[in-house]
FINUKE-742792 format. One line per 3 residues: their letters; for each residue x, z, y of N, C-alpha, C. Coordinates in Angstrom, 2 decimals. Layout:
N
a = X,Z,Y,X,Z,Y,X,Z,Y | ...
//
This chain:
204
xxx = 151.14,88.38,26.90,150.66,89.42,27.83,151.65,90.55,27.86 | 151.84,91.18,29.26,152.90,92.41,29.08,152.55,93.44,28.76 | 153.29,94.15,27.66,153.16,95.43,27.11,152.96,96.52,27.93
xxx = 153.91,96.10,29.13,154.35,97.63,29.67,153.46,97.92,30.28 | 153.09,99.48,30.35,152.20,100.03,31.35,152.20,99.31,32.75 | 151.31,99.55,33.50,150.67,99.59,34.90,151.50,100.67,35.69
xxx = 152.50,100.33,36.70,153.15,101.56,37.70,152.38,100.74,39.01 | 151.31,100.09,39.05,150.01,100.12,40.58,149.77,101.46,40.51 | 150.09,101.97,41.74,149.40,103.32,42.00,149.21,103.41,42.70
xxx = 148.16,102.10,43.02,147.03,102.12,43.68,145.73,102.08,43.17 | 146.22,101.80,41.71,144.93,101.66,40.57,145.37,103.03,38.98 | 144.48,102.40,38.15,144.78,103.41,37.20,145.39,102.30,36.25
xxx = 146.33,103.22,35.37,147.32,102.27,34.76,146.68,102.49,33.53 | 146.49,101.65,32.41,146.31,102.13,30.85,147.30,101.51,30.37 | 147.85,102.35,29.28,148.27,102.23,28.30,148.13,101.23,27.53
xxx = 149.24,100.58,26.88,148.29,99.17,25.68,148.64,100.17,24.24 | 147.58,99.52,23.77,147.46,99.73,22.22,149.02,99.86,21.30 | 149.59,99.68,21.56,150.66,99.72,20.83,150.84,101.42,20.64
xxx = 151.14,101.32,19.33,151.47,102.53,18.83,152.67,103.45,20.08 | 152.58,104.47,20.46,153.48,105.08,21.06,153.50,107.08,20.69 | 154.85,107.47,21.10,154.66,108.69,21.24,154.43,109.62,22.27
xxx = 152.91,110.35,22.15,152.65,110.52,23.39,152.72,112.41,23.61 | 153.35,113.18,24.46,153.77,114.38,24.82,153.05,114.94,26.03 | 152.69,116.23,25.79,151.96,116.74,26.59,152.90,118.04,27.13
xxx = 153.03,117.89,28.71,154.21,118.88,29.38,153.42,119.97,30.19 | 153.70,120.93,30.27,153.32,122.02,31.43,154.56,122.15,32.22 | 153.49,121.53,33.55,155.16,121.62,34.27,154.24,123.03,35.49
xxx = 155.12,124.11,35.62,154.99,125.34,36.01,155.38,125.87,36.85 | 155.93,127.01,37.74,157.01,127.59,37.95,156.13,128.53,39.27 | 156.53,129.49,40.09,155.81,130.27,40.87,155.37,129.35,42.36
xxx = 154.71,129.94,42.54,153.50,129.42,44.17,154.68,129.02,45.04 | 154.47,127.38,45.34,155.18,127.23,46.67,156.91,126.52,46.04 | 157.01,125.99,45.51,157.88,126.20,44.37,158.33,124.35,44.30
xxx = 157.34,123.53,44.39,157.43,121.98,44.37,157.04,121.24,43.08 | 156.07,121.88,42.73,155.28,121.55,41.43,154.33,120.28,41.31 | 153.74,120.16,42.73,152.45,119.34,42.64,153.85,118.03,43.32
xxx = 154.71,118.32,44.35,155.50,117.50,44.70,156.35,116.66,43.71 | 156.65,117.38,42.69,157.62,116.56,41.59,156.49,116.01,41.07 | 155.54,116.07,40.38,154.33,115.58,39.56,154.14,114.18,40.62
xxx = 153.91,114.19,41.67,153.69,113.21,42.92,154.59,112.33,42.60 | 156.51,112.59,42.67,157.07,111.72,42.63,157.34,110.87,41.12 | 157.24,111.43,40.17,157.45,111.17,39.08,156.04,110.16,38.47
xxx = 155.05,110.30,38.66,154.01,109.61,38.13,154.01,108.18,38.34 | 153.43,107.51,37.32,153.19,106.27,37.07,151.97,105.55,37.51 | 151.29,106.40,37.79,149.38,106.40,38.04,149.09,106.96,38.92
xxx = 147.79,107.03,39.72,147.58,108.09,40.96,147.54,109.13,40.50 | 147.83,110.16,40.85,148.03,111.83,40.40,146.38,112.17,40.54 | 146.27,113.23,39.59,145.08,114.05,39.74,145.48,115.30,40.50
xxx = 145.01,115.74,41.85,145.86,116.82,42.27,144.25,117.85,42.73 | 144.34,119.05,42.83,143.07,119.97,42.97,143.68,120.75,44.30 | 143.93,120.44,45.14,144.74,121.23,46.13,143.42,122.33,47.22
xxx = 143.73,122.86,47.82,142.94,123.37,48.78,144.02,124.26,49.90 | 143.23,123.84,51.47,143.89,124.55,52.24,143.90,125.72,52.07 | 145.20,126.74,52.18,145.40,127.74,52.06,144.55,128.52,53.38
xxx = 143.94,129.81,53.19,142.95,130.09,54.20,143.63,131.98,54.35 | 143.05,132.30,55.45,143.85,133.61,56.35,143.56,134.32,54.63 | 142.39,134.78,53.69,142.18,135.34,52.39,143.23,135.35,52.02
xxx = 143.56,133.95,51.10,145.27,133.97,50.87,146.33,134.21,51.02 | 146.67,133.89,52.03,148.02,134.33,52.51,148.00,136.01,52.57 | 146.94,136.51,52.59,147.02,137.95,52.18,147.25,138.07,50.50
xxx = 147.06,137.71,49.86,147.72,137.47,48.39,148.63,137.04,48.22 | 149.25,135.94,48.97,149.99,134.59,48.63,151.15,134.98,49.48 | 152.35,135.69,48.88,153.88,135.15,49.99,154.37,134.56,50.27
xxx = 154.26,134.15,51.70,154.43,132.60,52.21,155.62,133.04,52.75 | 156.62,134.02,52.69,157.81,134.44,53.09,158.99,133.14,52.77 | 159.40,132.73,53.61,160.62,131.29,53.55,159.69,130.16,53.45
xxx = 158.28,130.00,53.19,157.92,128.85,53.28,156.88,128.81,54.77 | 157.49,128.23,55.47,157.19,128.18,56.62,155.56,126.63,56.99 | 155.86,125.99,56.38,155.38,124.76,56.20,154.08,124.80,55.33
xxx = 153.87,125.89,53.84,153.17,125.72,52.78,151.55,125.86,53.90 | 150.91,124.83,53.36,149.85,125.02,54.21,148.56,125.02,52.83 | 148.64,124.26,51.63,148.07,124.03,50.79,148.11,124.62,49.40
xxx = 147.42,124.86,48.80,147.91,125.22,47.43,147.07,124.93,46.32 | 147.45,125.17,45.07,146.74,123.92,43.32,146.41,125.75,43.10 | 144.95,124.73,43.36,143.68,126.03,42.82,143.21,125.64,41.01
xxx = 143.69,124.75,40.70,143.36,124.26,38.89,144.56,123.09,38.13 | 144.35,121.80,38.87,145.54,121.24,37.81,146.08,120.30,38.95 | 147.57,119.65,38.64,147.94,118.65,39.18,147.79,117.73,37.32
xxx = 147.83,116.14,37.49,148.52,115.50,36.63,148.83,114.53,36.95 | 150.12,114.08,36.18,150.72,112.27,36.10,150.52,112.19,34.70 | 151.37,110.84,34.84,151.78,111.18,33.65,153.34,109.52,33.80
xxx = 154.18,109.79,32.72,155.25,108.77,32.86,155.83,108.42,31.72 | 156.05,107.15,31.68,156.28,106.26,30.29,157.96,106.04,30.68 | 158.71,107.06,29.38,160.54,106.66,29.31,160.34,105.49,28.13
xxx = 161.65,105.17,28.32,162.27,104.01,27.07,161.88,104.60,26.28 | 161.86,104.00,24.87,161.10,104.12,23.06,160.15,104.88,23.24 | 158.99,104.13,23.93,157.72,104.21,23.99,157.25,105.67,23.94
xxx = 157.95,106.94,24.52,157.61,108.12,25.15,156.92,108.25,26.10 | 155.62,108.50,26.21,154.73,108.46,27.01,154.46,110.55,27.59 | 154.77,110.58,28.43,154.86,112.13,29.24,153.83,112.32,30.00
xxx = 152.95,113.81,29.57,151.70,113.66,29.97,151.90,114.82,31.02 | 151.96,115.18,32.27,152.65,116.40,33.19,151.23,117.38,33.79 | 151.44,118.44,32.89,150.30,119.06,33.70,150.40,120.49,34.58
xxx = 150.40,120.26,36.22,150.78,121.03,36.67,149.87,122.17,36.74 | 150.59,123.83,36.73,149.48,124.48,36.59,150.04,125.40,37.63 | 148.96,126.37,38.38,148.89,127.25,39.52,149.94,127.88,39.69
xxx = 150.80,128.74,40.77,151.94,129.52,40.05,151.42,130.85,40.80 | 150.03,131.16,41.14,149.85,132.70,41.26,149.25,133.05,39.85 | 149.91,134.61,39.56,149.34,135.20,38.27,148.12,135.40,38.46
xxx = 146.97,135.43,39.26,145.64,135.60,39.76,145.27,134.63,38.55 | 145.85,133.01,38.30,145.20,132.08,38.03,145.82,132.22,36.27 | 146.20,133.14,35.98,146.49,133.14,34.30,146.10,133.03,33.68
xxx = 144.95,133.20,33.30,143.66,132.47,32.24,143.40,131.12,31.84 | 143.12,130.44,33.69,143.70,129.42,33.70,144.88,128.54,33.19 | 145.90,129.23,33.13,147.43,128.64,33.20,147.12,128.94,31.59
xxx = 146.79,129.61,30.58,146.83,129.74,29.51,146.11,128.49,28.68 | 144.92,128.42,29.95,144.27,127.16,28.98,144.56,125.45,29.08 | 145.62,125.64,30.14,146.06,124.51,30.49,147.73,124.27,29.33
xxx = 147.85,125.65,29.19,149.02,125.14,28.16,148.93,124.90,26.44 | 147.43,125.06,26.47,147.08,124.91,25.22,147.24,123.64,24.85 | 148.05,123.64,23.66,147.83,122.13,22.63,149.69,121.42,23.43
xxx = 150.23,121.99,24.87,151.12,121.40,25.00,152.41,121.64,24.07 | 153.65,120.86,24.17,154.54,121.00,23.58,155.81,121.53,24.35 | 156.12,121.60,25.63,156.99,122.43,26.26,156.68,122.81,27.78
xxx = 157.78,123.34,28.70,156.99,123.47,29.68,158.59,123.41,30.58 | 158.59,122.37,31.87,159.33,122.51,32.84,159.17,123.56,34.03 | 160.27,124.22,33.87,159.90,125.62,34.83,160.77,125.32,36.14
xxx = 159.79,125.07,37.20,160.46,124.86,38.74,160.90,126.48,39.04 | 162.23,126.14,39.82,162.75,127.77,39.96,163.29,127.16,41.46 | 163.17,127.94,43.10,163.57,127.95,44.04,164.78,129.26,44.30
xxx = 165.99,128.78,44.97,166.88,129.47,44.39,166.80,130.70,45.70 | 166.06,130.51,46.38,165.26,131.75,47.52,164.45,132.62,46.84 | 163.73,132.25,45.89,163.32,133.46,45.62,163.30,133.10,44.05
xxx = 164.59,133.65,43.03,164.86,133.49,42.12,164.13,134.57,41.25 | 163.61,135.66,41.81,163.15,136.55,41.24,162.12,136.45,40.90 | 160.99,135.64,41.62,159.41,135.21,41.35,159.46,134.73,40.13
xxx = 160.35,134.12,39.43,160.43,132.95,38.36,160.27,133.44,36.96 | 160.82,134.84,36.95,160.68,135.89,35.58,159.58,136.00,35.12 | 158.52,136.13,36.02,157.13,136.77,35.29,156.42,135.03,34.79
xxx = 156.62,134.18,35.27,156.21,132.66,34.91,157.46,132.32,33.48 | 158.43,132.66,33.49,159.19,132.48,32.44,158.95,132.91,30.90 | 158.31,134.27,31.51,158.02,135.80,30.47,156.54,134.93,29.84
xxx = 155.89,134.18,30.52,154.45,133.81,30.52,154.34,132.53,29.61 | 155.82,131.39,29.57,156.27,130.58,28.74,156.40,130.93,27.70 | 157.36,132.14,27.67,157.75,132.34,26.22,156.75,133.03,25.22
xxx = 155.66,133.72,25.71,154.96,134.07,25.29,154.01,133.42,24.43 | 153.93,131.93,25.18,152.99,130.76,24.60,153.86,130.52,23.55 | 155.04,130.54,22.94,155.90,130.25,22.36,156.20,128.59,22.73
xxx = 156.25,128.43,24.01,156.52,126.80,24.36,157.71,126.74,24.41 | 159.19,126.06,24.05,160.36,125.29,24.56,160.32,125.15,25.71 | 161.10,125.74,26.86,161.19,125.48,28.66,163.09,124.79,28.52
xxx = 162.65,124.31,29.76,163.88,124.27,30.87,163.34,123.91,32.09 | 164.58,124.54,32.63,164.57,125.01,34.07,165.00,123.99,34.92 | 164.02,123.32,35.74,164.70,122.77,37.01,165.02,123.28,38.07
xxx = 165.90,123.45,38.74,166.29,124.42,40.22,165.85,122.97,41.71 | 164.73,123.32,42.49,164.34,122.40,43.07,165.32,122.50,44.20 | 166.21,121.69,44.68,166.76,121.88,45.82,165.70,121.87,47.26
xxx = 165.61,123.20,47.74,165.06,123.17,49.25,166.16,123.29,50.11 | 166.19,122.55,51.35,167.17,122.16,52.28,167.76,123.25,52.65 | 167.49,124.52,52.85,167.92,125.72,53.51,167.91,126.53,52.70
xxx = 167.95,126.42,50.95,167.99,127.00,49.89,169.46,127.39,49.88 | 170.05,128.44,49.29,171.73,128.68,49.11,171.85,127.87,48.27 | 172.74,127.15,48.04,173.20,126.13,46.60,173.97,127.11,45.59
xxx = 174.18,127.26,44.09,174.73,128.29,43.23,174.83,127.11,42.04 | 176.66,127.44,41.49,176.77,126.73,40.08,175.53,126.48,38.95 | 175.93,125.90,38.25,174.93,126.45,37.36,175.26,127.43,36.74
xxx = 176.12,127.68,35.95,176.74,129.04,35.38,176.62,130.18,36.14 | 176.71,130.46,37.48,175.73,131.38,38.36,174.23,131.50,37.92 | 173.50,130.35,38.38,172.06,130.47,38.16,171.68,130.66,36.54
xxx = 172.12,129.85,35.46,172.40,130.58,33.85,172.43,132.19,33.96 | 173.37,133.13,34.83,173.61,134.25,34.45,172.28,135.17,35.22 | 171.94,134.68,36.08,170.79,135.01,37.08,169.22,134.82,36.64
xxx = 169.40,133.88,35.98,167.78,133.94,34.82,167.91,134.32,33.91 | 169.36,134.41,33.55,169.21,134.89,32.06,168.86,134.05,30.35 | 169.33,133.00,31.23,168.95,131.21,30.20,169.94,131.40,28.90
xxx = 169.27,131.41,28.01,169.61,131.24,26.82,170.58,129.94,26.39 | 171.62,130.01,26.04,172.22,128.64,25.70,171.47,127.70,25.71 | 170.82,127.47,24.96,170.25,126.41,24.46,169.06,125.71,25.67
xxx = 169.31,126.36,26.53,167.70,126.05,27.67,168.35,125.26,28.43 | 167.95,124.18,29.04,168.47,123.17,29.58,168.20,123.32,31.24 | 169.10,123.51,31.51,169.07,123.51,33.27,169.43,122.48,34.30
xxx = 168.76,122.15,35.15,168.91,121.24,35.63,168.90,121.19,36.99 | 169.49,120.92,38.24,169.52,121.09,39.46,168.75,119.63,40.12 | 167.65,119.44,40.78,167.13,118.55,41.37,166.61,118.29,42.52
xxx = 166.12,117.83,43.33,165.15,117.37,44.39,163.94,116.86,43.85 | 162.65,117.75,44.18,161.40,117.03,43.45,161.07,115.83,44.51 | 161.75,115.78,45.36,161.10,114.73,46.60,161.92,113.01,45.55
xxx = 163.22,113.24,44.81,163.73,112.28,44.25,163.59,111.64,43.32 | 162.95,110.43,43.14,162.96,110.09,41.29,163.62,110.26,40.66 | 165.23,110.05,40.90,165.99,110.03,39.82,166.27,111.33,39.46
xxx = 166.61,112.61,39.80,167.01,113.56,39.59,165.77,114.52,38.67 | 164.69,113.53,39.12,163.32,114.44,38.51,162.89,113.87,37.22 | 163.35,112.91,36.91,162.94,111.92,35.73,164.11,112.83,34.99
xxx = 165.31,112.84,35.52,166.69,113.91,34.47,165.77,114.88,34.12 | 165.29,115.94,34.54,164.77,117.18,34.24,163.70,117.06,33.33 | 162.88,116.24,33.53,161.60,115.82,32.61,162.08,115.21,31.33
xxx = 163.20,114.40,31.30,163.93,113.94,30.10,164.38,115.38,29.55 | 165.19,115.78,30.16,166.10,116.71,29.58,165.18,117.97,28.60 | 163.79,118.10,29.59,162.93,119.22,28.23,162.44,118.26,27.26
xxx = 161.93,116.43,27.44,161.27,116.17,26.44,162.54,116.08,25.15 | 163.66,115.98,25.80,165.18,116.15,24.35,164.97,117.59,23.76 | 164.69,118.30,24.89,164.72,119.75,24.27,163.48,119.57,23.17
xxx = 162.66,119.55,23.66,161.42,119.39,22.91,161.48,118.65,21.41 | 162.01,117.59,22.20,161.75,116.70,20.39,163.07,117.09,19.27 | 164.17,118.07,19.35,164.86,118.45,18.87,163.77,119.95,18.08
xxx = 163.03,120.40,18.66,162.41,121.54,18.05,161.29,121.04,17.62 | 160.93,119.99,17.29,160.04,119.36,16.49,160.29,119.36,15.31 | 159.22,119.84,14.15,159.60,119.76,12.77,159.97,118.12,12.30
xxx = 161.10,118.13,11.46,161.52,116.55,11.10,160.29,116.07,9.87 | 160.14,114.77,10.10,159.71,114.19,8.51,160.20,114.40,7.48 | 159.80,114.85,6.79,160.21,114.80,5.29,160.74,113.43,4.64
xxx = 161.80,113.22,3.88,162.53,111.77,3.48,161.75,111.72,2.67 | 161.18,110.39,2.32,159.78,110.62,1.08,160.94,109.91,-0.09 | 162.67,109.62,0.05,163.21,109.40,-1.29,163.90,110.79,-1.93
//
């Protein structure tokens, strides 16, 4: 019988019994941003998504400034979840990106182990107070920069000096509409991640 997970997503996939390591992600970043979209492309299973049309209320809260299109928005959680090589099982839980919903976003990052921070390079400035909100949890981030089509493109060593990324934070330039570039970014925090994991003790 085959081991490997279920990628029907048209059904729900389980897991087999085999021992695996399984990681729980907050994937984050401000309103409008491509959060519930990367979670979409990356999943293995049908997504759990909580969306609701955005209504005239909102958009009086909500700056829909450059997003011309945003018609919807994640009033509680998105999730996937995605199985890498040596049995790493990635559990993605997307959370709101208005500060309205912070309570929320606090209890959704509970118990996780890092957090992928979507950053749009239009409005690079929204991304600080969701960053400030990571580190606070004391979670391990890196940064994906979502490419939007009419976004300015910037080195990375530009965008590094512009967030203010700490060496060690892993940055990553992607398309959430792409698997491959989005599976890089999701790898790249669970490396971050399992490097700041306390090691086993050698029991010789």
């Amino acid at each position: 019988m085959d081991s490997a997970p279920s990628t029907d997503r048209t059904g729900v996939g389980y897991l087999p019994t085999a021992a695996r390591t399984l990681m729980k992600l907050v994937v984050t970043g401000p309103f409008g941003v491509g959060k519930t979209t990367l979670i979409r492309t990356l999943s293995e299973i049908p997504t759990l998504h909580t969306e609701e049309a955005m209504t005239q209320s909102s958009t009086l809260l909500d700056d829909t400034a450059g997003l011309p299109d945003k018609t919807t928005t994640t009033v509680a959680i998105d999730f996937g979840r995605l199985t890498v090589p040596d049995d790493l099982v990635l559990y993605m839980f997307g959370t709101p990106g208005q500060e309205r919903f912070l309570p929320l976003w606090e209890d959704i990052a509970r118990g996780a182990l890092g957090a992928l921070v979507l950053v749009d390079t239009r409005r690079l400035g929204d991304s600080f107070a969701v960053m400030d909100m990571v580190e606070e949890q004391g979670l391990p981030y890196a940064v994906a920069v979502n490419r939007f089509p009419d976004a300015p493109a910037h080195s990375d060593e530009v965008l590094r000096k512009h967030l203010d990324l700490a060496p060690g934070t892993p940055l990553i330039q992607c398309d959430a509409r792409e698997r491959r570039g989005s599976i890089d970014a999701l790898i790249a925090l669970a490396e971050h991640v399992l490097t700041r994991l306390p090691q086993p003790e050698d029991p010789s």
